[in-house]
PQR file with spaces between the fields and no chain letter, atoms N, CA, C, O and H, PARSE charges and radii, in Angstrom:
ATOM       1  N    UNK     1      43.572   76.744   70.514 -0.4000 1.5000
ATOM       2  CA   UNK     1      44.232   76.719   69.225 -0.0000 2.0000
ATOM       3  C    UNK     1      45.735   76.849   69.458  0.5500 1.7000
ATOM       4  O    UNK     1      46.116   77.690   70.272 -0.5500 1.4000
ATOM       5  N    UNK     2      46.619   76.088   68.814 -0.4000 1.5000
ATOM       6  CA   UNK     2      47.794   76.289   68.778 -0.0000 2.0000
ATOM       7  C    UNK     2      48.680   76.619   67.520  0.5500 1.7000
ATOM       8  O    UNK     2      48.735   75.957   66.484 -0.5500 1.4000
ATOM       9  H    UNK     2      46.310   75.404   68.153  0.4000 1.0000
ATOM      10  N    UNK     3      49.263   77.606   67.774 -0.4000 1.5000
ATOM      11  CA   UNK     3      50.088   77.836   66.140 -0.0000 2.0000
ATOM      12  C    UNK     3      51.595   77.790   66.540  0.5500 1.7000
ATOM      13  O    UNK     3      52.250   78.196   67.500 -0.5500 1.4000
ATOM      14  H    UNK     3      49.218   78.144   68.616  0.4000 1.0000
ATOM      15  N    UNK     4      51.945   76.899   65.008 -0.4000 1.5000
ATOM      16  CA   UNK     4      53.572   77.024   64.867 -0.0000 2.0000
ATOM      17  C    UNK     4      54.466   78.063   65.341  0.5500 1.7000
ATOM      18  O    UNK     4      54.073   79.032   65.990 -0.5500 1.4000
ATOM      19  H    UNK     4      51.413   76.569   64.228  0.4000 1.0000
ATOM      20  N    UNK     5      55.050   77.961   65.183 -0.4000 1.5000
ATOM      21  CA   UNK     5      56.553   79.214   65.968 -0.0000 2.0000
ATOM      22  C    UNK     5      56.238   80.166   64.579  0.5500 1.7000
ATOM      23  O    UNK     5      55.920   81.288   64.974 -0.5500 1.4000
ATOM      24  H    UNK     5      55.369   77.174   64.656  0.4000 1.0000
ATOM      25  N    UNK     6      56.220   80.090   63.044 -0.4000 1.5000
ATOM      26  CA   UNK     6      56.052   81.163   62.310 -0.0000 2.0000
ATOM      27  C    UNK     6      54.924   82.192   62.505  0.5500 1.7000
ATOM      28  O    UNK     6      55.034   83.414   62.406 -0.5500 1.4000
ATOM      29  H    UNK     6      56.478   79.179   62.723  0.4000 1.0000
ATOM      30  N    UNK     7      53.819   81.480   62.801 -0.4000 1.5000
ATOM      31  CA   UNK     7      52.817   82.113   63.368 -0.0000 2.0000
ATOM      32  C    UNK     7      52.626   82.682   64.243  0.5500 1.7000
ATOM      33  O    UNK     7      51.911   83.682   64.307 -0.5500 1.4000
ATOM      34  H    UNK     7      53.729   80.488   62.882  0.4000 1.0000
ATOM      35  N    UNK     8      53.486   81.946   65.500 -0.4000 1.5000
ATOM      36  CA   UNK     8      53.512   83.353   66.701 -0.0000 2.0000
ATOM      37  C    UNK     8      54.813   84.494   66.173  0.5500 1.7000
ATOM      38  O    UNK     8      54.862   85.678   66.507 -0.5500 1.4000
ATOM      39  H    UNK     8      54.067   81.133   65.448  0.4000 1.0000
ATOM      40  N    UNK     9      55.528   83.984   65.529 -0.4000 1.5000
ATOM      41  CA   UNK     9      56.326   85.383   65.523 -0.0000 2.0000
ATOM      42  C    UNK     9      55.397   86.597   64.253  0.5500 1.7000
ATOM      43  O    UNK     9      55.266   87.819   64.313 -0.5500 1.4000
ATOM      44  H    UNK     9      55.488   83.022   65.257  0.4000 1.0000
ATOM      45  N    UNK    10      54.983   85.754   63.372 -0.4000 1.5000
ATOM      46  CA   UNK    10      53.882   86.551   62.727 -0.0000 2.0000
ATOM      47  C    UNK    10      53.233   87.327   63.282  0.5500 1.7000
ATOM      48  O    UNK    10      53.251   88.468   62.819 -0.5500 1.4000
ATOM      49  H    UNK    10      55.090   84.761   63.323  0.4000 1.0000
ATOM      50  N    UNK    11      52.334   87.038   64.576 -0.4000 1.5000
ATOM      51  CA   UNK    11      51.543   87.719   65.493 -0.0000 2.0000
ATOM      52  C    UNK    11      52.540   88.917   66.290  0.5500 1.7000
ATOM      53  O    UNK    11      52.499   90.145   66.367 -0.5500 1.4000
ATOM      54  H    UNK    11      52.320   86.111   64.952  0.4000 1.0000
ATOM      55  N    UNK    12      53.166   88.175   66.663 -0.4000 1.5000
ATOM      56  CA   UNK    12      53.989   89.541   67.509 -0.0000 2.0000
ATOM      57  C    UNK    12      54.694   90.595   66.422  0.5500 1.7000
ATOM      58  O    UNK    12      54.457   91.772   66.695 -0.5500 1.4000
ATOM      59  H    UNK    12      53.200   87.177   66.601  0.4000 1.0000
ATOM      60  N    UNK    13      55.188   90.465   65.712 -0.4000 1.5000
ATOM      61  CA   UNK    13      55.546   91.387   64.534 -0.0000 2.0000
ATOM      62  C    UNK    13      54.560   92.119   63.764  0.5500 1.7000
ATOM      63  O    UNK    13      54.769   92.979   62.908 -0.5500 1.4000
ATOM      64  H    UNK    13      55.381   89.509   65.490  0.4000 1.0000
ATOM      65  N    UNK    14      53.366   91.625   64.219 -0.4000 1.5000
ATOM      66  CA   UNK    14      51.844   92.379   63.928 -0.0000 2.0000
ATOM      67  C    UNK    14      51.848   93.660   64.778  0.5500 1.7000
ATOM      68  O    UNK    14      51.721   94.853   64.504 -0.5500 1.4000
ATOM      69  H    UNK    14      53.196   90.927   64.914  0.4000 1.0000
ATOM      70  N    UNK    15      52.017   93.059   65.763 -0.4000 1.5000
ATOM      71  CA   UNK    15      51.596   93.986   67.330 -0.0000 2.0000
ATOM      72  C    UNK    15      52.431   94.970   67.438  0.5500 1.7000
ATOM      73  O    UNK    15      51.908   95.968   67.933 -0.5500 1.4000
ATOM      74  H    UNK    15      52.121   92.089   65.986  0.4000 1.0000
ATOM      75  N    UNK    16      54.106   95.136   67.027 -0.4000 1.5000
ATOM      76  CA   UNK    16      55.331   96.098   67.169 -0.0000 2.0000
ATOM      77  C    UNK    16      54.615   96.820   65.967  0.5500 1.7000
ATOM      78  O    UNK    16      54.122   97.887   66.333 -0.5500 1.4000
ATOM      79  H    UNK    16      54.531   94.325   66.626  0.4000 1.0000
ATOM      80  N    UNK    17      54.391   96.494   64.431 -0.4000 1.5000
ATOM      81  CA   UNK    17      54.201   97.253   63.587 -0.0000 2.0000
ATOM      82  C    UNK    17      53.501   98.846   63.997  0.5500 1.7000
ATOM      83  O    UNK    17      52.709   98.865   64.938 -0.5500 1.4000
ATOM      84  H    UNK    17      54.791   95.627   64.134  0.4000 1.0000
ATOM      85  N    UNK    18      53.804  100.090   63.301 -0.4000 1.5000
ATOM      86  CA   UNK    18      53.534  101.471   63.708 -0.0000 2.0000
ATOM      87  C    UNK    18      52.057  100.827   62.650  0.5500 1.7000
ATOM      88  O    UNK    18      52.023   99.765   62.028 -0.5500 1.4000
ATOM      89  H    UNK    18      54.448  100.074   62.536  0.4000 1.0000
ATOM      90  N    UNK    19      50.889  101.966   62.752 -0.4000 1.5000
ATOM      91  CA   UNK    19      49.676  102.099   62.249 -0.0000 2.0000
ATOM      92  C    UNK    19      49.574  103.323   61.730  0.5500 1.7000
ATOM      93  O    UNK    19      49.631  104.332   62.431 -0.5500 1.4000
ATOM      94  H    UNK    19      50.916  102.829   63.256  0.4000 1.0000
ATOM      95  N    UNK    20      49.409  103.341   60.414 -0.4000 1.5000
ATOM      96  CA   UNK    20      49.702  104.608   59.888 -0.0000 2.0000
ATOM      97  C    UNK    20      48.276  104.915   58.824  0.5500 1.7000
ATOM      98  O    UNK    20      47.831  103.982   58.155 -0.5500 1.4000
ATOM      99  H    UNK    20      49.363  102.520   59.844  0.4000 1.0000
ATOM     100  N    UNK    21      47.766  106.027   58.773 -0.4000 1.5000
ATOM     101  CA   UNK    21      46.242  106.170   57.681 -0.0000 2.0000
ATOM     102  C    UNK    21      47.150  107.320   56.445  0.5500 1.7000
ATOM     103  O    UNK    21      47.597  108.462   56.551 -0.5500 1.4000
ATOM     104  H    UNK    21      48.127  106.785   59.316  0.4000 1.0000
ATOM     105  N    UNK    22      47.103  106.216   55.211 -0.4000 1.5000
ATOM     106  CA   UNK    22      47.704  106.726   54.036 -0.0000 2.0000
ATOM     107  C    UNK    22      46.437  107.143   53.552  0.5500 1.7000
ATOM     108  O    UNK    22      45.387  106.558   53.819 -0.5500 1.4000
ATOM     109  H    UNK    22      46.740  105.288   55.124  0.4000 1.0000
ATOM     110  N    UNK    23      46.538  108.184   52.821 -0.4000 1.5000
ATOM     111  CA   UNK    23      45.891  109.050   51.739 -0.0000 2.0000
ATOM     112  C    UNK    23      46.407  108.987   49.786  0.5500 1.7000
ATOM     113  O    UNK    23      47.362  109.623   49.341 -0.5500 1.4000
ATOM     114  H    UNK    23      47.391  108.659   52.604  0.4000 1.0000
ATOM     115  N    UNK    24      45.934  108.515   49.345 -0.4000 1.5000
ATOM     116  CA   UNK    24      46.310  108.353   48.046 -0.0000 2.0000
ATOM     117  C    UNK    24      45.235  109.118   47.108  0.5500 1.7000
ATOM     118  O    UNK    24      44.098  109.395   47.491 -0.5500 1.4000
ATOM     119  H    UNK    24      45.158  107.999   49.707  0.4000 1.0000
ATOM     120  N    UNK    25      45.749  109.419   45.834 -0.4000 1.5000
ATOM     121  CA   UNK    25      44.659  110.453   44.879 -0.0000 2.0000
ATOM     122  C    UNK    25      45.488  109.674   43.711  0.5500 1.7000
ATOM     123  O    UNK    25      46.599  110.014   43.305 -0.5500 1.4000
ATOM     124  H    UNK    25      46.672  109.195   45.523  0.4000 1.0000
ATOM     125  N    UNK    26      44.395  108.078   43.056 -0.4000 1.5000
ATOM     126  CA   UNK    26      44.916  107.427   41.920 -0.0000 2.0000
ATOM     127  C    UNK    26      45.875  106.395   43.077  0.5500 1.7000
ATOM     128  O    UNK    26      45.611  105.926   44.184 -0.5500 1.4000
ATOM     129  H    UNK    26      43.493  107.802   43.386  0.4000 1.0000
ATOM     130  N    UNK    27      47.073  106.339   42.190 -0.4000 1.5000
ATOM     131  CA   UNK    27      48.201  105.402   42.734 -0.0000 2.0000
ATOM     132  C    UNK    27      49.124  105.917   43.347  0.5500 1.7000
ATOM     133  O    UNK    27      50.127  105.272   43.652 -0.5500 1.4000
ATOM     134  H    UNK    27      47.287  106.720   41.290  0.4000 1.0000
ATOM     135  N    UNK    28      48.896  107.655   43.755 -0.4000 1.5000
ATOM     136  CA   UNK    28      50.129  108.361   43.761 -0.0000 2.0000
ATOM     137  C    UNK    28      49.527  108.957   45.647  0.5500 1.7000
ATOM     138  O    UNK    28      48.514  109.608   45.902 -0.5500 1.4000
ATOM     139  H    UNK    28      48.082  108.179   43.507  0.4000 1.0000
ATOM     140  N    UNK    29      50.743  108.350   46.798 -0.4000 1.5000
ATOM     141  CA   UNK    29      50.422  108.379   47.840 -0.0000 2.0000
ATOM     142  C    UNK    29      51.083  110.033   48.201  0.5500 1.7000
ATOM     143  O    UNK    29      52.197  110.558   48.188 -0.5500 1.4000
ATOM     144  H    UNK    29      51.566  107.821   46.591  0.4000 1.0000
ATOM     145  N    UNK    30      49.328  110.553   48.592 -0.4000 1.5000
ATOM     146  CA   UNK    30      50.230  112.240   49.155 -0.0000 2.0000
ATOM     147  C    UNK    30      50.489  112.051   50.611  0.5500 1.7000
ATOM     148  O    UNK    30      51.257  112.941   50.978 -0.5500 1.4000
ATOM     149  H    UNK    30      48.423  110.127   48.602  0.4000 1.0000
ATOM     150  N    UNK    31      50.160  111.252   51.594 -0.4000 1.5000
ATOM     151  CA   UNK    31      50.666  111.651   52.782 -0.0000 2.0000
ATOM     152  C    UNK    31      50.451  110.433   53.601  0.5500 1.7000
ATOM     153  O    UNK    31      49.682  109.518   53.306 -0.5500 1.4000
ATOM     154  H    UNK    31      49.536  110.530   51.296  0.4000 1.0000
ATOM     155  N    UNK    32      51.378  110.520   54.906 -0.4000 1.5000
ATOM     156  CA   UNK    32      50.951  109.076   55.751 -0.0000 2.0000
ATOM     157  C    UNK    32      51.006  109.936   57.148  0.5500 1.7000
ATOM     158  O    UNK    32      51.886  110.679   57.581 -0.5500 1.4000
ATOM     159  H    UNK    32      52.003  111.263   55.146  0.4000 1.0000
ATOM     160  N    UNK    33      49.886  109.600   57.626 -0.4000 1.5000
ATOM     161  CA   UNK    33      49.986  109.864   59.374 -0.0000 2.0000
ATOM     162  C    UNK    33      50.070  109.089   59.973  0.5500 1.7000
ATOM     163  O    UNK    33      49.475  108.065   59.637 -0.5500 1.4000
ATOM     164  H    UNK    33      49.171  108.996   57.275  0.4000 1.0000
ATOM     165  N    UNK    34      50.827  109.093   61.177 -0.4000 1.5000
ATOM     166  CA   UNK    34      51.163  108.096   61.943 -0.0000 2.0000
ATOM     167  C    UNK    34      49.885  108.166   63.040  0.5500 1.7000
ATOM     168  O    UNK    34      49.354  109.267   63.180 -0.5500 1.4000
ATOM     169  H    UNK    34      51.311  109.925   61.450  0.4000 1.0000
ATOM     170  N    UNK    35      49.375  107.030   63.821 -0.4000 1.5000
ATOM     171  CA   UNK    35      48.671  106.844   64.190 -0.0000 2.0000
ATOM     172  C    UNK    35      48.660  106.252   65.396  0.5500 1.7000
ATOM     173  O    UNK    35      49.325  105.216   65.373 -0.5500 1.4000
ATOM     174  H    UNK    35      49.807  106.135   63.708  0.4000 1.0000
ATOM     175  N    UNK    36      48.023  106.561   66.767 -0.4000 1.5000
ATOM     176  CA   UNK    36      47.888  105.912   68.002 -0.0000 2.0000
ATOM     177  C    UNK    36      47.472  104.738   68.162  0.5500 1.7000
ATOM     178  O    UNK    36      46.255  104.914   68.111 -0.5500 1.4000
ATOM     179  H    UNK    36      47.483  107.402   66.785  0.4000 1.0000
ATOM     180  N    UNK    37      47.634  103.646   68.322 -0.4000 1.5000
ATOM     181  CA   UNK    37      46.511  102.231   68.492 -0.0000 2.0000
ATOM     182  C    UNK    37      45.784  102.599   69.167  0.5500 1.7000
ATOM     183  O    UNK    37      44.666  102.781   68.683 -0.5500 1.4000
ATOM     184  H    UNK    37      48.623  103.503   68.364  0.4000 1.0000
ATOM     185  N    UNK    38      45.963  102.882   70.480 -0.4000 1.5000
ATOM     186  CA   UNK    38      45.153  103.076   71.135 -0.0000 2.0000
ATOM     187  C    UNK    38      43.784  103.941   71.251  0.5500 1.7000
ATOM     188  O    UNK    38      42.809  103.884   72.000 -0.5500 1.4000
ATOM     189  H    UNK    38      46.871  102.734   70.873  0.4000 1.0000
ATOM     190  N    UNK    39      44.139  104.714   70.234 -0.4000 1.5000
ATOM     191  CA   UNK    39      43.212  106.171   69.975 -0.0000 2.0000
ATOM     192  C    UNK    39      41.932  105.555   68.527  0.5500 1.7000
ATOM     193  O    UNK    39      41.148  106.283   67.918 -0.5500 1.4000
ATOM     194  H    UNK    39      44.931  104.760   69.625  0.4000 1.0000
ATOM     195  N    UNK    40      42.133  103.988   68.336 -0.4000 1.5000
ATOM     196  CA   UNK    40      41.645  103.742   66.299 -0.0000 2.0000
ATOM     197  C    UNK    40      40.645  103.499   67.112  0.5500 1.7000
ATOM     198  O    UNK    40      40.191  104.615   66.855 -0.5500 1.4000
ATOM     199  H    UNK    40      42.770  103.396   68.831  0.4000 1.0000
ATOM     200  N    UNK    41      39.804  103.036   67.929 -0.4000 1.5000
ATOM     201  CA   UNK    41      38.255  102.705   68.336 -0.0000 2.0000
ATOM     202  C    UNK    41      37.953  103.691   68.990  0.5500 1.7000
ATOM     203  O    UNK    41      36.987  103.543   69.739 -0.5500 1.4000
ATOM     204  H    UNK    41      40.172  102.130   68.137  0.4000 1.0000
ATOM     205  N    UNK    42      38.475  104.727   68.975 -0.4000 1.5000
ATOM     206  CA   UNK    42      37.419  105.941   69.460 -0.0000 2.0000
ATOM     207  C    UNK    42      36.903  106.688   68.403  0.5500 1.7000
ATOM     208  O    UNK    42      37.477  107.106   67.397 -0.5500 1.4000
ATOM     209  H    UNK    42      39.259  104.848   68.367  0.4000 1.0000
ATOM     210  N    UNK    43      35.641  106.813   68.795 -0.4000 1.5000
ATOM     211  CA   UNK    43      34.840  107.504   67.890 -0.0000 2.0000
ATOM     212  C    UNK    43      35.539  108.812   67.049  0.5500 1.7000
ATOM     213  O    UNK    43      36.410  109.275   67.786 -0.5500 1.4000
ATOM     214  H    UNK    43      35.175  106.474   69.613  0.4000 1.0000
ATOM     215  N    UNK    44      35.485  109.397   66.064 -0.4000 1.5000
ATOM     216  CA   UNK    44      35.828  110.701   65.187 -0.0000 2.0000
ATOM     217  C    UNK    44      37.372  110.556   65.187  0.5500 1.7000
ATOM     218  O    UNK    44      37.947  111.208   64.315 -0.5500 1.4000
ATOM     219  H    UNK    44      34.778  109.021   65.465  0.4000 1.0000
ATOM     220  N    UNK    45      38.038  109.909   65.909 -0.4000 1.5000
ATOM     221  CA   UNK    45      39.276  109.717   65.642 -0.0000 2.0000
ATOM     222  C    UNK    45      40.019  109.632   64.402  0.5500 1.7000
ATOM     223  O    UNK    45      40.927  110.451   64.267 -0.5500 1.4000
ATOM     224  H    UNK    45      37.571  109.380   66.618  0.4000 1.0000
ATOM     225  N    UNK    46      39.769  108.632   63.282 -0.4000 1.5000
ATOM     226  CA   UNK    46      40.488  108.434   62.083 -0.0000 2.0000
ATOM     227  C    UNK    46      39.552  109.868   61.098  0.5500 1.7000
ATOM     228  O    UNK    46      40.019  110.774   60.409 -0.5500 1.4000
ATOM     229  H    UNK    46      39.031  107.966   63.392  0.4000 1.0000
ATOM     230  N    UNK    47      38.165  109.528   61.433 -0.4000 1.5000
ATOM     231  CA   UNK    47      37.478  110.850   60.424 -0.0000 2.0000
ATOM     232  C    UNK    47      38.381  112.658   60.983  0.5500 1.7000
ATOM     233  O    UNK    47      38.452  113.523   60.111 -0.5500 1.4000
ATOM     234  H    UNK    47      37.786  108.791   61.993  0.4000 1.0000
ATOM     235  N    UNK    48      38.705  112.832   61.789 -0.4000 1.5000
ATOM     236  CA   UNK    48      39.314  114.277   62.110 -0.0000 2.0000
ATOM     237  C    UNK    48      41.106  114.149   61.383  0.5500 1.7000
ATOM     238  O    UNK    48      41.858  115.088   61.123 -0.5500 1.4000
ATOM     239  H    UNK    48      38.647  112.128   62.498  0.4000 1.0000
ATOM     240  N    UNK    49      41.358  112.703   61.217 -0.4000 1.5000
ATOM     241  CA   UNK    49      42.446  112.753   59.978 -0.0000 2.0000
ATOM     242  C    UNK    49      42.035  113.037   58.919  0.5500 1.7000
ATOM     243  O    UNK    49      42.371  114.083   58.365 -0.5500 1.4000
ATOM     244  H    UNK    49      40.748  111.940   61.428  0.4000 1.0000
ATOM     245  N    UNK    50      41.243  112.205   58.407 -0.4000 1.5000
ATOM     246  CA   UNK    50      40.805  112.333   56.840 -0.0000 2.0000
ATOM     247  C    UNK    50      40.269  114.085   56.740  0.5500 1.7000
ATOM     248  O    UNK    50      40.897  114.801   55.960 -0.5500 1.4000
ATOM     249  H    UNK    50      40.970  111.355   58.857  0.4000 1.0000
ATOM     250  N    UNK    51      39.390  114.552   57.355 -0.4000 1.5000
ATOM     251  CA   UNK    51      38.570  115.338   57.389 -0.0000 2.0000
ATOM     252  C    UNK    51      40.189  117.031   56.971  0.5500 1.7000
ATOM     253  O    UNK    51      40.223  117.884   56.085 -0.5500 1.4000
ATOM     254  H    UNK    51      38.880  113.970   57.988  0.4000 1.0000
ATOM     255  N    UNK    52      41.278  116.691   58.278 -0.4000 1.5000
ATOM     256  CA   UNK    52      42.493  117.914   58.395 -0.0000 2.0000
ATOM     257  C    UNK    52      43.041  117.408   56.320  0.5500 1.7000
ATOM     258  O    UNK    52      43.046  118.275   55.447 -0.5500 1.4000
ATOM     259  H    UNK    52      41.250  115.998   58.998  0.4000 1.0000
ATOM     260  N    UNK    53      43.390  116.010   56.053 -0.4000 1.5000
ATOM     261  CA   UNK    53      43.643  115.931   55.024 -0.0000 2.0000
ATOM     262  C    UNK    53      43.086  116.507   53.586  0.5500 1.7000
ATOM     263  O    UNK    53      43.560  116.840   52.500 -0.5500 1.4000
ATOM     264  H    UNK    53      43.386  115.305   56.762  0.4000 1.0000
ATOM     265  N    UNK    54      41.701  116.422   54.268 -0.4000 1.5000
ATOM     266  CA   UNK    54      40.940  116.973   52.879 -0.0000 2.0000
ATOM     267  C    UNK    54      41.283  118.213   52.480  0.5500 1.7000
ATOM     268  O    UNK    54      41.757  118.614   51.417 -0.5500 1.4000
ATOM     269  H    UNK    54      41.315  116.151   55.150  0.4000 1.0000
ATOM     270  N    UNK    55      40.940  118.838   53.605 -0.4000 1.5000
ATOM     271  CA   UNK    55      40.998  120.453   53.831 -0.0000 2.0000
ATOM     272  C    UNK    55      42.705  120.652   53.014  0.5500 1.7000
ATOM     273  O    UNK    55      43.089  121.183   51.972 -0.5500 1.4000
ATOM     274  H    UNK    55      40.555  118.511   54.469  0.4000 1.0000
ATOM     275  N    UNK    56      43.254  120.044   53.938 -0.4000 1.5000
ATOM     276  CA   UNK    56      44.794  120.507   52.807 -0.0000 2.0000
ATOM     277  C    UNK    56      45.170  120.031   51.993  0.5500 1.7000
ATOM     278  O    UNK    56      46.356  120.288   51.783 -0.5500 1.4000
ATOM     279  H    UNK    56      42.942  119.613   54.784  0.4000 1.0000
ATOM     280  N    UNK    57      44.567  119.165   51.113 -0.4000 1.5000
ATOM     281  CA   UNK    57      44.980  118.840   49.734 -0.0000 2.0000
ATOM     282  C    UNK    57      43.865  119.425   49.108  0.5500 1.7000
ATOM     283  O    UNK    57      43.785  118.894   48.000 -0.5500 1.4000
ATOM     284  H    UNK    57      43.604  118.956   51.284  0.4000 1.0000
ATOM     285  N    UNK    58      43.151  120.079   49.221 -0.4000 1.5000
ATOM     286  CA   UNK    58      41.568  120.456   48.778 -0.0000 2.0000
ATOM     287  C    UNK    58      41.760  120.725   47.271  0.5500 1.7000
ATOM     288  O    UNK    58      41.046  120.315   46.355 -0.5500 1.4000
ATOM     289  H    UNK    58      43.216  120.510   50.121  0.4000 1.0000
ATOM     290  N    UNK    59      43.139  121.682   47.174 -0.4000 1.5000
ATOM     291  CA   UNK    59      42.890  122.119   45.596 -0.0000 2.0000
ATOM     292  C    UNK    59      43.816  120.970   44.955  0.5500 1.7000
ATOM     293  O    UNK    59      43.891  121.123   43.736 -0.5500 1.4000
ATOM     294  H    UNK    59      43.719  122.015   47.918  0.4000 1.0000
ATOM     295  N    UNK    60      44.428  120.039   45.354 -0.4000 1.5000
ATOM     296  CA   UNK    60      45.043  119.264   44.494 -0.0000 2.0000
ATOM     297  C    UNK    60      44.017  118.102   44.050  0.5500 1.7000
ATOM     298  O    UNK    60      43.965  117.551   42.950 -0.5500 1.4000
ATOM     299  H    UNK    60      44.368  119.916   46.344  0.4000 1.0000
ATOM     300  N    UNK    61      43.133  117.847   45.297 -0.4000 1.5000
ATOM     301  CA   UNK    61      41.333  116.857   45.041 -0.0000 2.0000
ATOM     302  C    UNK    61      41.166  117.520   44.061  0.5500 1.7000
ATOM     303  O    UNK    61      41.395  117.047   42.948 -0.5500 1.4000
ATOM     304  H    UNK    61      43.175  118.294   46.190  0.4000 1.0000
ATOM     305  N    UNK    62      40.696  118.857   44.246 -0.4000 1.5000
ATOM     306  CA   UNK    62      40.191  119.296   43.056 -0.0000 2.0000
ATOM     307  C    UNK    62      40.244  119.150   41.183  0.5500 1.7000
ATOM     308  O    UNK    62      39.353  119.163   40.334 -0.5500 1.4000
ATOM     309  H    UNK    62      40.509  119.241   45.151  0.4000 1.0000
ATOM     310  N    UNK    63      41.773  119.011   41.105 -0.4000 1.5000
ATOM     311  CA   UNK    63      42.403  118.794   39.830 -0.0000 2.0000
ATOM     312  C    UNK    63      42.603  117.178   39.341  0.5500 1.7000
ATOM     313  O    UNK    63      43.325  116.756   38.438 -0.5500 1.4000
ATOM     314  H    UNK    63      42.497  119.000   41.794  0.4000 1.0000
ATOM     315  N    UNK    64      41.732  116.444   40.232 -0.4000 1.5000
ATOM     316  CA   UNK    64      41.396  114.751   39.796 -0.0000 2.0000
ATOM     317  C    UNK    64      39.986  114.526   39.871  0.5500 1.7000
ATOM     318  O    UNK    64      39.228  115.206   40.563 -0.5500 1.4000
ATOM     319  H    UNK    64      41.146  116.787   40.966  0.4000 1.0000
ATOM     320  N    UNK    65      39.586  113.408   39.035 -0.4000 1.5000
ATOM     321  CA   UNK    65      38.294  113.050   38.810 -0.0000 2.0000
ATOM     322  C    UNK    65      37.551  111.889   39.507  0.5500 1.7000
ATOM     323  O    UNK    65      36.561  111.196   39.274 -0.5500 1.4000
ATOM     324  H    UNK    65      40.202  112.856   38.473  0.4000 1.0000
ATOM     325  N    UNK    66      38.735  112.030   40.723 -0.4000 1.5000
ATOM     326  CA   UNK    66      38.432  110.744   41.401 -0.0000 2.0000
ATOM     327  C    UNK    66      38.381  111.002   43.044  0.5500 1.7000
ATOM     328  O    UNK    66      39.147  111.877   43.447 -0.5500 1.4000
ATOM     329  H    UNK    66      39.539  112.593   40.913  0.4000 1.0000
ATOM     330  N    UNK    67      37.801  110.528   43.738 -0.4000 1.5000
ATOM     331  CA   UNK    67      38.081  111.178   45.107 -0.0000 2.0000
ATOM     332  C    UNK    67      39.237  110.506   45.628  0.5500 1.7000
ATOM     333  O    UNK    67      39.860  109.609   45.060 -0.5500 1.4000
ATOM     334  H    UNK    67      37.178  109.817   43.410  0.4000 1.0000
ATOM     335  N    UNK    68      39.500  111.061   46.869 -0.4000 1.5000
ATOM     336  CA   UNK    68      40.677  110.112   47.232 -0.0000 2.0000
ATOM     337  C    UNK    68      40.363  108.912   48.390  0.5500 1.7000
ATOM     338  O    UNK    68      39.349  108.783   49.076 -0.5500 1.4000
ATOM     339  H    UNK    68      38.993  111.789   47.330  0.4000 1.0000
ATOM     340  N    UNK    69      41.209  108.337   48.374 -0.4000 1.5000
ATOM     341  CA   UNK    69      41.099  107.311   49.185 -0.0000 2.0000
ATOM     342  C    UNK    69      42.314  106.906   50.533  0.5500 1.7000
ATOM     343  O    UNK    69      43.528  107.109   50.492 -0.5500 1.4000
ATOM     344  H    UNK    69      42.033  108.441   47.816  0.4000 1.0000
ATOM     345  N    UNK    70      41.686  106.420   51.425 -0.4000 1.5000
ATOM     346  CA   UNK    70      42.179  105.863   53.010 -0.0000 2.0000
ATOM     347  C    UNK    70      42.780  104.856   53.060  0.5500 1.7000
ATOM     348  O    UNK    70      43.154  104.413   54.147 -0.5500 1.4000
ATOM     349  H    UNK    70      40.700  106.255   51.458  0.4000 1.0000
């Protein structure tokens, strides 16, 4: 397969981008962690984010009717 010059710079500007797991409750973003590439296919990895997040927003979850989201 061959792609245009927009497309490879597309791709490589993929690859520099940081990887970050946002937490939102509604539309309103409480936190962003920055994230290892290298570390996203190991097992419990992204869940021991979500999991430290829960725990410390616990009572602000609490005061919405919605869970939050990744």
């Amino acid at each position: 397969m061959v792609l245009s010059a927009n497309q490879k710079s597309s791709c490589f500007v993929l690859q520099l981008a940081a990887m970050q797991l946002m937490m939102y409750i509604g539309n309103d973003l409480i936190e962003v962690v920055p994230l290892e590439h290298e570390n996203i296919p190991k097992p419990g990895y992204l869940g021991s984010f979500k999991r430290n997040l829960k725990l410390k927003y616990k009572e602000l979850i609490k005061q919405f009717s919605e869970p939050p989201e990744f």
